[in-house]
C-alpha positions as CSV (number, residue, x, y, z in Angstrom):
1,X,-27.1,-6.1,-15.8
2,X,-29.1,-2.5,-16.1
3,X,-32.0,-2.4,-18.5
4,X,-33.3,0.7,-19.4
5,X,-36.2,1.9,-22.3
6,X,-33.9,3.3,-24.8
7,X,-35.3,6.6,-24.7
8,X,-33.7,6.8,-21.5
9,X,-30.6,8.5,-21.3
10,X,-27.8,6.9,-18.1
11,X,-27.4,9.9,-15.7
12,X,-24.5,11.0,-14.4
13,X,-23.7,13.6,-11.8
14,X,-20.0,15.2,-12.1
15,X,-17.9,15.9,-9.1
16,X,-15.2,18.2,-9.3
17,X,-13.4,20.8,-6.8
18,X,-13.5,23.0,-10.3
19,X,-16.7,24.1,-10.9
20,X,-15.8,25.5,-14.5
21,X,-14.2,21.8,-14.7
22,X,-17.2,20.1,-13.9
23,X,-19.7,22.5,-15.6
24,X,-17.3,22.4,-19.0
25,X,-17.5,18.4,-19.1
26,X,-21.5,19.0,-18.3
27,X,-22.0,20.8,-21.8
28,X,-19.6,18.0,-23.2
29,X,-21.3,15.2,-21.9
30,X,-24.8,16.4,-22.8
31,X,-24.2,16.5,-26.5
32,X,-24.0,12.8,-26.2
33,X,-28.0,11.8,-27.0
34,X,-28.1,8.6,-24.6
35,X,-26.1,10.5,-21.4
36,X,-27.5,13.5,-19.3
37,X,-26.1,15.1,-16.3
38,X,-28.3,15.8,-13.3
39,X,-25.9,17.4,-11.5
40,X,-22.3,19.4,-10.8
41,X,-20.9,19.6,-6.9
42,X,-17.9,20.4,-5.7
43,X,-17.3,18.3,-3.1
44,X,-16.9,15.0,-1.6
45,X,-20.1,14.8,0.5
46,X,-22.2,16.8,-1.7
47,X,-21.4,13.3,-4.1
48,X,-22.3,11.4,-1.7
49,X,-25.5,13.6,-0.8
50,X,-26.4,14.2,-4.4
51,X,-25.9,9.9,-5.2
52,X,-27.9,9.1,-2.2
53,X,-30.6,11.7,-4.1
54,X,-30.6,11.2,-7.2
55,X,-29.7,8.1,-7.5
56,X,-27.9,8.5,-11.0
57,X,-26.3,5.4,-12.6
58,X,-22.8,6.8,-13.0
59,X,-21.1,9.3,-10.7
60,X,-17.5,10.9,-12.1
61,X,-15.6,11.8,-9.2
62,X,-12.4,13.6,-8.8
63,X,-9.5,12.5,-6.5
64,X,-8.6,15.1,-4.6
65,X,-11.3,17.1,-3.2
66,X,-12.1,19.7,0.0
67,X,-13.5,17.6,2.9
68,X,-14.2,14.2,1.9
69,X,-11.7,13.3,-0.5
70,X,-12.9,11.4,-4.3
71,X,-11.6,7.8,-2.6
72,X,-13.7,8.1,1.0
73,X,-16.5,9.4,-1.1
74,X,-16.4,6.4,-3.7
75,X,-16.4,4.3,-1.2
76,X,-19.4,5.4,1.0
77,X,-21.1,5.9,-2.5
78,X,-20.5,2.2,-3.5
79,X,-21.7,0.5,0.1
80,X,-24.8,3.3,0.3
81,X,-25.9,3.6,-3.0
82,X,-27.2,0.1,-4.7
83,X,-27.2,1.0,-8.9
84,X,-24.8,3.2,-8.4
85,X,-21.0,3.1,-10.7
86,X,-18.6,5.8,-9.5
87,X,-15.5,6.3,-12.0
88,X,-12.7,8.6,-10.6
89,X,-11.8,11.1,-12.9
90,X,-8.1,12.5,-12.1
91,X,-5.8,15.0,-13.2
92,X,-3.0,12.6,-13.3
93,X,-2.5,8.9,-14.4
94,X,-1.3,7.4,-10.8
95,X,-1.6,3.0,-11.1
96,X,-1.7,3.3,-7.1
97,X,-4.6,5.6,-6.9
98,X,-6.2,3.0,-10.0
99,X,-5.4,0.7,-7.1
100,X,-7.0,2.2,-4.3
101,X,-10.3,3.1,-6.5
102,X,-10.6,-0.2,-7.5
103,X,-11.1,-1.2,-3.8
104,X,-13.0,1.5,-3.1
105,X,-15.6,0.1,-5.5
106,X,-14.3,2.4,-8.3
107,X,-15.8,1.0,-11.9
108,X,-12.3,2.8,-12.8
109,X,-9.7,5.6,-13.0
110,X,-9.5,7.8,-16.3
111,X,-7.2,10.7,-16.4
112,X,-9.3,14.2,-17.7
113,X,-7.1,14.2,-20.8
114,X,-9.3,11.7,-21.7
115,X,-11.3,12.6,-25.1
116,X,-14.9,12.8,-24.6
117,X,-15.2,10.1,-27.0
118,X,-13.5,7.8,-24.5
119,X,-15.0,9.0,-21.4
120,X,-18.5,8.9,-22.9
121,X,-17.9,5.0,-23.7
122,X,-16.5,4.2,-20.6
123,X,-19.4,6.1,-18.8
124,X,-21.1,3.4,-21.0
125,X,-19.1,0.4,-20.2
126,X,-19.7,1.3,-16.4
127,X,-23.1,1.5,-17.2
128,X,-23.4,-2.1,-18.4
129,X,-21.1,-3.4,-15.7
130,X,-17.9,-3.8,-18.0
131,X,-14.6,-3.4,-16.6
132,X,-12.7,-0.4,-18.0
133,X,-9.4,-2.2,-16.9
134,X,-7.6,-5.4,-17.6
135,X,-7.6,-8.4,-14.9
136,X,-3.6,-7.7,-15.5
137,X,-3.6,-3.9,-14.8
138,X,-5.3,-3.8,-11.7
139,X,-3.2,-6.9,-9.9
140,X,-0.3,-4.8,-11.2
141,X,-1.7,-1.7,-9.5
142,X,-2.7,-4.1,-6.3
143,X,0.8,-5.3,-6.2
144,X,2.2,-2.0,-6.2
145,X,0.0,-0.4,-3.6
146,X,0.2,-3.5,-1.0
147,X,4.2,-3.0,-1.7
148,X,4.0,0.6,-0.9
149,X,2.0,0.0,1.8
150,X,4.5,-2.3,3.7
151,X,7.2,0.5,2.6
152,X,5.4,3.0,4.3
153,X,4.7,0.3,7.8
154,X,8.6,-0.2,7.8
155,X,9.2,3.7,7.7
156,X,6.8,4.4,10.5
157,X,8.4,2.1,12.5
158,X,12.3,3.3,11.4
159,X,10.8,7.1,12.0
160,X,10.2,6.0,15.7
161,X,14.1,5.0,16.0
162,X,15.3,8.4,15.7
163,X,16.6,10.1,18.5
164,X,15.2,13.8,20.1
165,X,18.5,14.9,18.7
166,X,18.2,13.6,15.3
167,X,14.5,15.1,15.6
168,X,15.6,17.9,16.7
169,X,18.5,18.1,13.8
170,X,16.0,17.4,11.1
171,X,13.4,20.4,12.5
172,X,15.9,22.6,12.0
173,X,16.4,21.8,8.7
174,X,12.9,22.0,7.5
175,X,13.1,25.5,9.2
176,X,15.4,26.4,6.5
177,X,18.7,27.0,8.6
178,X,21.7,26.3,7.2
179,X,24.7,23.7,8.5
180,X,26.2,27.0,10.3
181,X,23.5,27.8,12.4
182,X,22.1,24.2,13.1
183,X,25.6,23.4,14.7
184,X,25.9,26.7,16.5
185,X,22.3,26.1,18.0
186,X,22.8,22.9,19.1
187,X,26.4,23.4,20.1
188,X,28.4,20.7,17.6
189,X,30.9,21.0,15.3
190,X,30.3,20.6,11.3
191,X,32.1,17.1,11.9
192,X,29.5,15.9,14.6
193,X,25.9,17.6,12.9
194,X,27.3,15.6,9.4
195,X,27.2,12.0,11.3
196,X,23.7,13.1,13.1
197,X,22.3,13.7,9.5
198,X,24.2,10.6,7.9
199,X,22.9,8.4,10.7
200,X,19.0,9.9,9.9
201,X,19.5,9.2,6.2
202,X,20.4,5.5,7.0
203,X,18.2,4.8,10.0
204,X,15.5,6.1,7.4
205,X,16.7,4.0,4.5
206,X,16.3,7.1,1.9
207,X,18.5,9.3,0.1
208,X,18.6,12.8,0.5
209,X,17.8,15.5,3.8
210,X,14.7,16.3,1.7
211,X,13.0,12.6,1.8
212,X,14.0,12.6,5.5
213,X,12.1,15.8,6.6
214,X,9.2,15.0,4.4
215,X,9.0,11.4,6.3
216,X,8.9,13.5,9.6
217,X,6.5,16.1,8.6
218,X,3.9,13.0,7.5
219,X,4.7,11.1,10.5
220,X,4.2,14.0,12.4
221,X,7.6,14.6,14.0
222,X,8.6,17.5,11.9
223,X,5.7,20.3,11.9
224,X,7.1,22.8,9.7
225,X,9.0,23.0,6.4
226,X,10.2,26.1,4.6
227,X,13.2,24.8,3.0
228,X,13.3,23.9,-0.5
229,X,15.3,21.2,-2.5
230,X,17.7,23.7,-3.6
231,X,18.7,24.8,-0.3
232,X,19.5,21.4,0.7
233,X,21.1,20.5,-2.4
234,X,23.6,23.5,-1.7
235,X,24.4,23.0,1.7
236,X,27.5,21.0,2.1
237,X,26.5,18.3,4.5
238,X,27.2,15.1,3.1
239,X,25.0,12.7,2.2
240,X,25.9,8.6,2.9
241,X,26.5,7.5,-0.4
């Protein structure tokens, strides 16, 4: 465990893609007498820059980030910089991204609606190598991320069954045309391009046009999307039920 002369405060540098953020919890944190921040950056590899630096004891990172995102840089932070507690500080309470911290190297994951109160003790907790989470929350969070993992290997592979046609049916969709035009372009009846679509939504195993095109654009089959959920709420094509 740390030791420290207790007129020694536990440095902390503040990572956030919002400067006025990061500089607003700088004033906050500094009120506290046994805390002091060395340092606000902006980025992921200016954390990982400033940790390798400074070496402070506690680095509050944010999740999403320009460059190197909060969970990369936790993670190069925790295997290159020995004394070194990184707690991600998000914008949103998300058990998988608690998940993915944690084996990062994360201490933990607190939201940034948490009272400085609570974020000044856990900055303390870290400190003195507490956990900020329960045994029981993070296998919950590890259960859920290694079952959203397999989800998303099974997808990949059902992605790759799709035909150039269905492809082809599903980039013109996230174009934004409607039923009319996909079937004039590709030279189909309605009939025929609302089997195509049904036959994507159960090849894919979801439940709407909109869950299929986003599951081509992150697979990379789909490059484009300018369609919204409301236009493909209102078109009548089906879906399976």
């Amino acid at each position: 465990m740390p030791t420290r002369e207790t007129h020694e405060p536990i440095t902390v540098v503040i990572a956030d893609d919002h400067r006025s953020f990061g500089e607003a919890l700088e004033v906050a944190l500094d009120k506290e007498q046994d805390l002091r921040v060395i340092e606000v950056v902006t980025d992921g590899q200016s954390a990982i820059e400033s940790a390798s630096k400074e070496h402070p004891d506690i680095v509050l990172m944010d999740l999403q980030m320009p460059g190197v995102d909060g969970i990369e840089a936790t993670r190069r932070i925790h295997d290159e910089t020995a004394g070194t507690s990184v707690i991600i500080l998000s914008g949103q309470s998300d058990d998988i991204a608690l998940a993915r911290a944690i084996q990062a190297g994360a201490r933990g994951y607190l939201t940034k609606e948490e009272a400085i109160e609570g974020l000044a003790d856990a900055i303390r907790r870290a400190y003195r190598g507490e956990p900020l989470h329960t045994s029981a929350e993070v296998e919950e969070s590890l259960k859920r991320l290694r079952r959203r993992r397999a989800h998303d290997g099974n997808l990949a592979q059902r992605i790759e069954r799709l035909t150039p046609r269905e492809l082809e049916i599903l980039q013109l969709m996230a174009n934004g045309d409607s039923p009319e035009q996909i079937a004039e372009q590709l030279g189909m009846s309605r009939h025929t391009l609302r089997t195509h679509t049904q036959n994507v939504l159960t090849k894919l195993g979801v439940h709407s046009k909109l869950d299929a095109i986003v599951a081509a654009i992150r697979y990379g089959k789909v490059q484009t999307v300018d369609v919204t959920p409301e236009d493909l709420e209102t078109d009548d094509i089906d879906e399976p039920s």
